[in-house]
Each structure stands twice: as C-alpha cells, then as structure tokens.
N, C-alpha and C positions, 0 to 999 in steps of 0.2 A: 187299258192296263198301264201303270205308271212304270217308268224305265229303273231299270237296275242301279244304275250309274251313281246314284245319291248315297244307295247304300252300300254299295263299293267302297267308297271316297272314304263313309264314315269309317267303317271297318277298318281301312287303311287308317286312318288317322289314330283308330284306336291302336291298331299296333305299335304305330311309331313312339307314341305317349309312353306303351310299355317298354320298347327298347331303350327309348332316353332316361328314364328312370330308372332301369336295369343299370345303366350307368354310371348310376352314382350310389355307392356302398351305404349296405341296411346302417352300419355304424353312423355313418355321416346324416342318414336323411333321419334316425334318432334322437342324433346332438341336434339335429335342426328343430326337432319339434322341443324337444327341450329347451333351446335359447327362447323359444317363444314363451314358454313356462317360466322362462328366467327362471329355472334352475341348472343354472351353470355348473355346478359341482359333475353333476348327472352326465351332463354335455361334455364335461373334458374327459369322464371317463371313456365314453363312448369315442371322442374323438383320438385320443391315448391308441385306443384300439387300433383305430384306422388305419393312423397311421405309421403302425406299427403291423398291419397286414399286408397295406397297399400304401408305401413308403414314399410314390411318384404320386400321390392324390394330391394337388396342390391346394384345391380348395379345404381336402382335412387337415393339413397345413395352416391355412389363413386361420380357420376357424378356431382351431388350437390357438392361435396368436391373439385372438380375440378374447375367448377365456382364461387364459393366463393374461392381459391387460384387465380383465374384470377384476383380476384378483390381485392385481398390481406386480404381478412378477415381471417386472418391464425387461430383465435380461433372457427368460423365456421365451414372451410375448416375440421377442425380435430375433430370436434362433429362429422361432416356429414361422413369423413374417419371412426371412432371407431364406429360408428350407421352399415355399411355394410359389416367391418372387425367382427362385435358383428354378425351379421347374419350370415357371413362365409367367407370365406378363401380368393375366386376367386380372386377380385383386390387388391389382397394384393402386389401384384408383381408393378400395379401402381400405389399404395398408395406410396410404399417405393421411387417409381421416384419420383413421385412430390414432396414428402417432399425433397429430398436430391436435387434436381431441384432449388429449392426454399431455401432453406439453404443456399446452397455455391454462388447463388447468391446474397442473404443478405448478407451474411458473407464477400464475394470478393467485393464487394459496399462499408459496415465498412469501410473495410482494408486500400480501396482507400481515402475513407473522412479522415481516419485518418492520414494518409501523406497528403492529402492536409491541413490538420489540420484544416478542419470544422468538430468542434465533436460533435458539436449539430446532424449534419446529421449522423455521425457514430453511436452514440448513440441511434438514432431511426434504424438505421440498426441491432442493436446488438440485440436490443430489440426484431425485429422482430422475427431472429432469433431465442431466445427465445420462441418463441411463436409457431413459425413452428414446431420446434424439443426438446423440452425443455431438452431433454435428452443426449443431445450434448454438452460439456463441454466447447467447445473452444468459444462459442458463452459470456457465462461467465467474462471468463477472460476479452476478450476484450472488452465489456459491462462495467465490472469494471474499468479497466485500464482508459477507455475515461472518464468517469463521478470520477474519481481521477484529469484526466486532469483541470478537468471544476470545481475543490472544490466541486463536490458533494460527499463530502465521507459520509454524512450519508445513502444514495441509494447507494452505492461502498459496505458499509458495509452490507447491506441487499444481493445485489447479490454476495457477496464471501460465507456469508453465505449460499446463497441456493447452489452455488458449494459443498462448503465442503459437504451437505449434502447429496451430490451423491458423492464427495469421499473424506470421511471423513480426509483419511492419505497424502492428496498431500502435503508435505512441503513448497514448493513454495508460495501456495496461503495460506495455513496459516499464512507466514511471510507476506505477504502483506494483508492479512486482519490485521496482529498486527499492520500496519505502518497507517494503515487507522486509526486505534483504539487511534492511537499516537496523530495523526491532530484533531480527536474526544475528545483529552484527558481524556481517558479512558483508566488509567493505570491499574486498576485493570485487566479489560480484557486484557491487555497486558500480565499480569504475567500468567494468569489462560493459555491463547495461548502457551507464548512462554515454559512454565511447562509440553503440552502438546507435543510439538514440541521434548525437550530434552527427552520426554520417550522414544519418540520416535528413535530419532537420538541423545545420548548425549554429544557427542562432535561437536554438530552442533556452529559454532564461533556466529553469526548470531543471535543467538537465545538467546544466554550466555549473547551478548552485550545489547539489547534489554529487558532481563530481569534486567539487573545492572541498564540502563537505566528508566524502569520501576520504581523499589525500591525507585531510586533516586529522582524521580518526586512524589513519594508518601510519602515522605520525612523519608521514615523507611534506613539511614542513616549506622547501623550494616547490613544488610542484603545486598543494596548496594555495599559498601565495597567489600565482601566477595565477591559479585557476579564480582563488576567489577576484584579483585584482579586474580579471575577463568579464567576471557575473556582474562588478561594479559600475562595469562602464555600460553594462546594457540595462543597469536597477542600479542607479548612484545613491537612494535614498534609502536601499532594504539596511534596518539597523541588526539584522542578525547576520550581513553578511559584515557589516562593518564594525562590529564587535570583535565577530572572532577574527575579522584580520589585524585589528589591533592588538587581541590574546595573543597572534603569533609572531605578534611584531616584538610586542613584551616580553615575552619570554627569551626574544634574540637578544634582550638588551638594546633595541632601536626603538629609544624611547620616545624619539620625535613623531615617527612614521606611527608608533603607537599611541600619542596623545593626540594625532591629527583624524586617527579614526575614530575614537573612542569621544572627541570633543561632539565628532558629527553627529555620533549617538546619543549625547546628549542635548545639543540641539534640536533634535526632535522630541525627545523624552528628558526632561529636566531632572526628573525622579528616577531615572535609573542608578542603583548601588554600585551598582559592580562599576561601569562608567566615571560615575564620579571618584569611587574608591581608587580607580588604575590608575588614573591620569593624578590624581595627588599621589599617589606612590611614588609613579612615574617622574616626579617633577621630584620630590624631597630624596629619590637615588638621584638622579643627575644634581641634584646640589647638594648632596655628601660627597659622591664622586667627584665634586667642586671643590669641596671643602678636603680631600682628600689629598688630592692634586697641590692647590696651595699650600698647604702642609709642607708637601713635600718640597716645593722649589723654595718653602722659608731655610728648609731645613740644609738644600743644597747653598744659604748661600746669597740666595736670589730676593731680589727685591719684588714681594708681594705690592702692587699700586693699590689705590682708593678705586678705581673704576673697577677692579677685580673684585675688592671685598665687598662693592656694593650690589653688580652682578648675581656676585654667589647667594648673595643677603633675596635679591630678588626672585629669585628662582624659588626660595622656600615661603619666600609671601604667594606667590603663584601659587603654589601647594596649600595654603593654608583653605579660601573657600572651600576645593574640591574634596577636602577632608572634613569641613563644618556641613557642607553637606551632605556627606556620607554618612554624618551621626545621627543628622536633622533627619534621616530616611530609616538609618535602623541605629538605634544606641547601645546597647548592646556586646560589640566588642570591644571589647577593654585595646586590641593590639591598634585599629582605629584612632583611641583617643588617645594612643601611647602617640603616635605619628603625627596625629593633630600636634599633641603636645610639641613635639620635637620640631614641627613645621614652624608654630607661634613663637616658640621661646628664638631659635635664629631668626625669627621675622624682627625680632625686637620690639611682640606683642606679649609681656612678661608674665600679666595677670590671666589672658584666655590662655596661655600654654600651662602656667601652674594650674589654674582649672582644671585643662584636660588632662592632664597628670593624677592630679586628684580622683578625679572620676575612673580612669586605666585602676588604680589601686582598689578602687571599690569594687570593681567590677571582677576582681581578680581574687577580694577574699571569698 
C-alpha cells in the first residue's frame, strides 16, 4: 500500500494556490485577463473599480498607471504610478520601464518632427515628455528650442526657466534663456542672467557680449562702453561689437574713438554701408566744426594761418572716399550724395562735388 504523504502535500498545495489567489481581487485578476486581450478600455474599467473598493491594492494602482500610459494620459498614468509606489516598493522596477518606454519614445518622435520640421508636432512631443518624466532635462531643451523655432518665446521663457530650476548652473541654457529675453526685449533680465553667468564663469566671451549688448539697449551708454570695451579685449576682431561701440561713440560726438572702431570694421569688410557712411559723416562734422571754429577766430579778430586752412581743407578730403564708397554700395540716398557733394566741393574737387549735387537733386524729385 503506497503512503499518504504525497497526497497530503498535494492537497496542501492546492489550498495554498487557492488562498494566494483569494488575494488578489476578482476586479484585478479581470483587468489581467483583459490586458492580455489588449482590451484595455475593459481593463481600466475594471481596475477603476479596484481601486476604488480596495484603495491600499497597489498592484490595482500600477495597473491603472499602465492603462492610462496606453492611452497617453501620462498626468494619470503618474497619480496612479506614485498612489502604488506610496503604498510600496513592488512595481517600482515596472514603473521605471514604462516611464522610460514612453519618454524616449516621445522624445525620439520630437527629434524626428523636428528634422522634418513640423514643430507644432514636435512641440506636443516635448511636451509630452514632460509630463511623463518631468525630471528628465533633455525633454526641456528641445521643448524650448522648437517653440523659439515657431516665435513662441514667451512659453521658451517659461520652460528654460523650469530647466534652470532643476539645474540652476547649466551655462548653456542660461544663454539661451538670455537670447529669448532679448526677442522679449527684456534687457533688464538680460543683465540680471548674464551677471549671473560671469559669477559664474568670468571670462565667459558670450556673456560679456550680451551684457554690452544689454546696457546698450537700455540706453545706460557708460556701462555699455565699458562692457563692450571688456568683450573687445577678449574678441578684438568681432565687427558687431566694434560697430556698435563706434555707434556710441558717435552719437557722444567722439568722433576719433568712433572713426577708429568703425575704420576696423571696415577693414575687415570693405562693403560695409553703415561703416563707411559714419566715418565720412564723422570726418566732414569734425571739419565743419573746423570750419566753424575758424570762422569764428576770423571774426574775433584773429589771424586764421595757411596750416589751418589746409588742415581743415584735409579733413574733408579724408571724408571724401568714405562717402564715394558709400554710394558705390547703395545709391540711392540723395542726403549721402548731398554730403559727398559738400565733402568734394571743400576738398577743392569742383566737378565730382557738382556731380554729386546733381545726382542729391535727382534723387529728391
């Protein structure tokens, strides 16, 4: 006769089978046979239920977080993930899949709309992302970067900010949140950034420029200066910083300091208008203010010399190129060839100043 004991064991075993599965709610083992149907609709009902009977069921929790991710409700998905992560540990291991499942699939979707350059669609990619993982950095950037594409920089400016506020010292996106700040014209925020930026890194070139830039647009003119003169000495050859420090040298009426930036700029670009236009401006006021001046000490009295009237004579030949070039680049303004004219005729070149005289008139009917 064969002993009992075998079928003892099994008996036992059957019981236990039943108690462990007693344990986990008819709603839940439902939604399970359903996710296998891949009908999830069916499955969130039933898990709905769950865990609205048995509130502490964390796996009806995860599972719920699973079908709201099917159906892209990523701010659900993640109540329902942190409600069975809050209870415990267990599907902590496929919470982190699905979130990262679902990330770099938003994210690799972005990337692709943004080379095909529909950013509208990239943009709700970035976004989603966001939502999925918010604590993923990269989804950020390129969330910004697209909605800079599409002129939305006042939402560019909210989501750099909520970057920086996960990491506060990235350089990078602090300069592109200042260039955002720029298109916002929001210089003040400009300085406040890019002040932060140099604590940080101070011989950042970038930062130096931008803050000159800044000044300059807020029209504080000494601070400027100073700032672009800083950018100069670290980038001696950027012609847009040696432009406008010439623009504001111009406008002080320091015309030396402004024909010596503006000359630079032209040495490297021979064709720039604006350049050759200042610096002939620049040269024919300081020799009317020559010619002014002498006037007046004839008038006091005083004996005007030949080195003087030859001087002042010279100054407006100096003027004359940087005005034939500036018509040889655009012809067009009549006040140009007025100045031409006025340069030639004191140069004591008769026939190109009556010329450009001529031409001012035509240009004027």
């Amino acid at each position: 006769m064969k002993p009992k004991r075998p079928v003892q064991f099994i008996i036992f075993a059957i019981l236990a089978t039943i108690i462990l599965v007693s344990c986990q709610s008819k709603e839940v083992t439902s939604a399970k046979v359903y996710i296998q149907q891949d009908n999830w609709e069916k499955a969130k009902e039933q898990l709905l239920t769950a865990v609205d009977v048995y509130p502490n069921d964390l796996e009806a929790h995860y599972l719920l977080g699973e079908a709201y991710a099917n159906e892209r409700e990523w701010v659900k998905m993640n109540e329902s993930f942190d409600k069975s992560l809050k209870i415990g540990p267990k599907f902590e291991p496929q919470i982190k899949n699905t979130l990262e499942k679902n990330w770099v699939t938003a994210f690799n979707t972005g990337v692709s709309k943004i080379n095909a350059n529909d950013m509208e669609a990239a943009i709700g990619k970035f976004k989603d992302c966001l939502l999925i993982n918010p604590e993923r950095v990269e989804g950020y950037k390129n969330l910004a970067v697209s909605l800079t594409r599409t002129d939305n920089y006042a939402e560019a400016k909210n989501v750099y900010q909520q970057y920086l506020a996960i990491d506060p010292k990235d350089l990078e996106i602090m300069q592109q949140l200042a260039q955002v700040h720029f298109e916002l014209k929001e210089y003040t925020e400009v300085v406040e950034l890019e002040k932060k930026i140099l604590e940080i890194e101070p011989e950042n070139v970038d930062a130096i420029v931008n803050l000159a830039l800044a000044y300059d647009f807020l029209g504080d003119a000494d601070m400027a200066i100073e700032t672009y003169e800083k950018a100069l000495s670290k980038n001696p050859n950027e012609k847009d910083l040696l432009f406008n420090l010439g623009r504001l040298y111009y406008v002080r009426n320091d015309y030396d300091k402004a024909i010596e930036n503006f000359d630079r700029v032209i040495e490297q670009d021979p064709e720039d208008f604006d350049s050759n236009l200042n610096v002939g401006n620049a040269l024919l006021t300081i020799a009317d203010n020559e010619r002014k001046r002498l006037l007046e000490k004839e008038n006091d009295g005083q004996t005007v010399t030949a080195n003087e009237r030859e001087n002042m004579k010279n100054l407006y030949c100096r003027a004359v190129p940087y005005l034939e070039k500036a018509v040889s680049i655009k012809d067009d303004n009549p006040n140009v060839w007025n100045n031409l004219g006025v340069a030639a005729i004191n140069c004591g070149e008769k026939e190109k100043g009556e010329a450009a005289f001529k031409k001012a008139e035509e240009l004027n009917q």
